[in-house]
C-alpha positions in Angstrom: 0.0 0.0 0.0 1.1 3.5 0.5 3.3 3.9 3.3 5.7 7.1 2.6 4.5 10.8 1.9 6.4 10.4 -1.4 3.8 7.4 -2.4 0.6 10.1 -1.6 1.7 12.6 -3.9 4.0 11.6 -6.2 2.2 8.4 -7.4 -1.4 8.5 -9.6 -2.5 6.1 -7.5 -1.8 8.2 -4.5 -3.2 11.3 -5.8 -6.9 9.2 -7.0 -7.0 8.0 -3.1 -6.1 10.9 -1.8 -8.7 12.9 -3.8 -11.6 10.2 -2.6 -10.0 10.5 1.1 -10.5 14.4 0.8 -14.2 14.2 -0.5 -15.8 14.8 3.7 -12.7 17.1 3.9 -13.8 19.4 1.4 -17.6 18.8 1.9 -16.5 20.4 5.8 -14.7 23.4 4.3 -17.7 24.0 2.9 -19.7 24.0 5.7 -17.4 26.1 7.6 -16.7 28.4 4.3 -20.6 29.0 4.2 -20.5 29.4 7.9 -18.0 32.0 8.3 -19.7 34.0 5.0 -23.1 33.7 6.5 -21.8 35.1 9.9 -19.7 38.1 7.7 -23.8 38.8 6.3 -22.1 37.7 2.8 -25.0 37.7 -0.2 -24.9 34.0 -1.3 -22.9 32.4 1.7 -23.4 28.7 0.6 -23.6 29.0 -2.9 -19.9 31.1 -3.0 -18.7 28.6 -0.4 -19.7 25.4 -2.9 -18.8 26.8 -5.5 -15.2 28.1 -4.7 -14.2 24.6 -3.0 -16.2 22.8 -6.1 -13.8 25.2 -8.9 -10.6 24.0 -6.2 -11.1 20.6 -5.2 -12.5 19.5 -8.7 -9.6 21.0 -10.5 -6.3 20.7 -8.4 -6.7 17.0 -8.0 -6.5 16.5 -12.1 -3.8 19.0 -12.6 -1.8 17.3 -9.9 -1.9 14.0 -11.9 -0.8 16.4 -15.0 2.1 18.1 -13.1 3.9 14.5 -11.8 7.3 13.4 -14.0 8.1 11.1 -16.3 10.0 9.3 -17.8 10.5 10.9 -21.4 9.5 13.8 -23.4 7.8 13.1 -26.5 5.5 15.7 -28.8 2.9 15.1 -30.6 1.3 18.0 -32.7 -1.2 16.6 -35.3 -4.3 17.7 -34.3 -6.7 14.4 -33.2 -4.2 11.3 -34.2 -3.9 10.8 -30.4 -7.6 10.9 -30.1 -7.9 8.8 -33.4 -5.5 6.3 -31.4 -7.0 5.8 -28.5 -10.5 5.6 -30.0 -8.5 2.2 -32.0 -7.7 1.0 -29.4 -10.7 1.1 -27.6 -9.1 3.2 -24.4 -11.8 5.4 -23.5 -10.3 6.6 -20.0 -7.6 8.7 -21.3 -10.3 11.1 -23.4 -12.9 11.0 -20.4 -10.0 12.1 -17.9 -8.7 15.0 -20.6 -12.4 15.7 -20.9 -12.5 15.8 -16.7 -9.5 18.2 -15.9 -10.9 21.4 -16.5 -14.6 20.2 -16.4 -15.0 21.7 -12.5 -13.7 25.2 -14.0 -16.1 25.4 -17.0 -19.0 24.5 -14.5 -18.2 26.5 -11.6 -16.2 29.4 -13.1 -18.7 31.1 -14.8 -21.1 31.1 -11.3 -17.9 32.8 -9.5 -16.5 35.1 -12.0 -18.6 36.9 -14.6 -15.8 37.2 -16.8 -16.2 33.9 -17.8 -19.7 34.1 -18.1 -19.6 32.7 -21.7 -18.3 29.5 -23.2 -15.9 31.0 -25.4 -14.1 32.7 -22.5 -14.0 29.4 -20.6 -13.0 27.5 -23.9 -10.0 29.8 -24.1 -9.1 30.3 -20.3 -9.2 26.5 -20.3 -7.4 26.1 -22.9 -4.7 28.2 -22.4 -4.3 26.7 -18.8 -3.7 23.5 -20.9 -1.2 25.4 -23.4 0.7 26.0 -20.1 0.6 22.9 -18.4 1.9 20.7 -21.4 4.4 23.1 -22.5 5.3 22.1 -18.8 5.3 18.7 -19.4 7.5 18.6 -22.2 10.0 20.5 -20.9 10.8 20.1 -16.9 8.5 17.0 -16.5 9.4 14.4 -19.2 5.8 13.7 -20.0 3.4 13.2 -23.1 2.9 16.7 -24.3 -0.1 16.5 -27.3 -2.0 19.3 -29.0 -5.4 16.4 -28.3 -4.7 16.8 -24.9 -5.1 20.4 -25.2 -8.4 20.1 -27.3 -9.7 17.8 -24.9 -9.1 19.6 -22.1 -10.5 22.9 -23.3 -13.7 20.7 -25.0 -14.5 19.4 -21.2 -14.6 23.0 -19.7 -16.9 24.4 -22.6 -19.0 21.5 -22.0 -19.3 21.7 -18.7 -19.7 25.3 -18.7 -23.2 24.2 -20.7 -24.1 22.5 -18.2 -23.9 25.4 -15.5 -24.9 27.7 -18.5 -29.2 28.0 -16.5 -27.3 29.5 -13.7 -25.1 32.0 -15.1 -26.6 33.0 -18.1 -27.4 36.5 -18.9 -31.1 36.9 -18.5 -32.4 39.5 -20.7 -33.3 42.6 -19.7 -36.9 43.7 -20.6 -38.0 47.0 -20.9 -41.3 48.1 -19.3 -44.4 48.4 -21.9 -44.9 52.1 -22.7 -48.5 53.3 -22.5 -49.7 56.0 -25.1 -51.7 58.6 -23.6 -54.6 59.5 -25.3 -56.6 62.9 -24.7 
């Protein structure tokens, strides 16, 4: 099992338990988030307090798991081979977890910050957080570095920002019916 500090976070299969392990710890930072913003008469105290540990805890996890070295830096930059590939060969969890690592910032993003209230701004915010993170792989961290990963990535944020979309869109404004006066 996992007995040094080194095992937790420098292993996948550290960072995946750790992440389940941390599910009642984040669920509690909620509670005492929303607590603490209810007592400071905050507008929204549980809502902010969900969805500021929801953007964290659903996004640091993945990008952990992005950030860990390899072994060897490779490149890959035609646009969907990788994807192509794994669809062969029938490996589904590699686009569903590209899909997942900026999902938690497309969905909760646009409820915190209403500069990303619109999926083009989350597409690009997410992907250029991708942009950064395999440039970093390639580089210091020996890893995989593909332009599908970026795609991928920034895909699962737009998506996910549709699903959020009923609770951040901009409603319409409508403008009071004018009356004629008649004499």
């Amino acid at each position: 099992m996992l007995n040094t500090w080194q095992e937790w976070v420098g292993t996948e299969t550290g960072v995946v338990i750790g992440g389940v392990l941390g599910i009642p710890v984040a669920l509690l930072v909620v509670l005492l988030l929303g607590l603490h913003r209810k007592l400071g008469q905050r507008p929204g105290p549980w809502r902010t307090a969900l969805v500021d540990v929801g953007l964290v805890y659903g996004t640091l996890p993945w990008v952990w798991l992005l950030l860990l070295p390899g072994s060897s830096s490779e490149l890959s930059l035609v646009p969907f081979a990788d994807i192509a590939d794994l669809l062969a060969q029938r490996d589904l969890g590699q686009i569903v977890g590209n899909l997942l690592v900026f999902a938690a910032l497309g969905f909760f993003g646009p409820l915190r910050f209403a500069a990303l209230r619109s999926v083009w701004r989350v597409l690009l915010v997410a992907g250029a957080c991708s942009v950064l993170i395999e440039v970093a792989q390639f580089t210091a961290l020996h890893r995989v570095s593909s332009v599908d990963d970026v795609l991928l990535n920034a895909a699962g944020a737009a998506l996910a920002s549709l699903l959020s979309w009923r609770w951040w869109r901009v409603k319409p404004v409508v403008a009071p019916e004018r009356r004629l006066v008649t004499a």
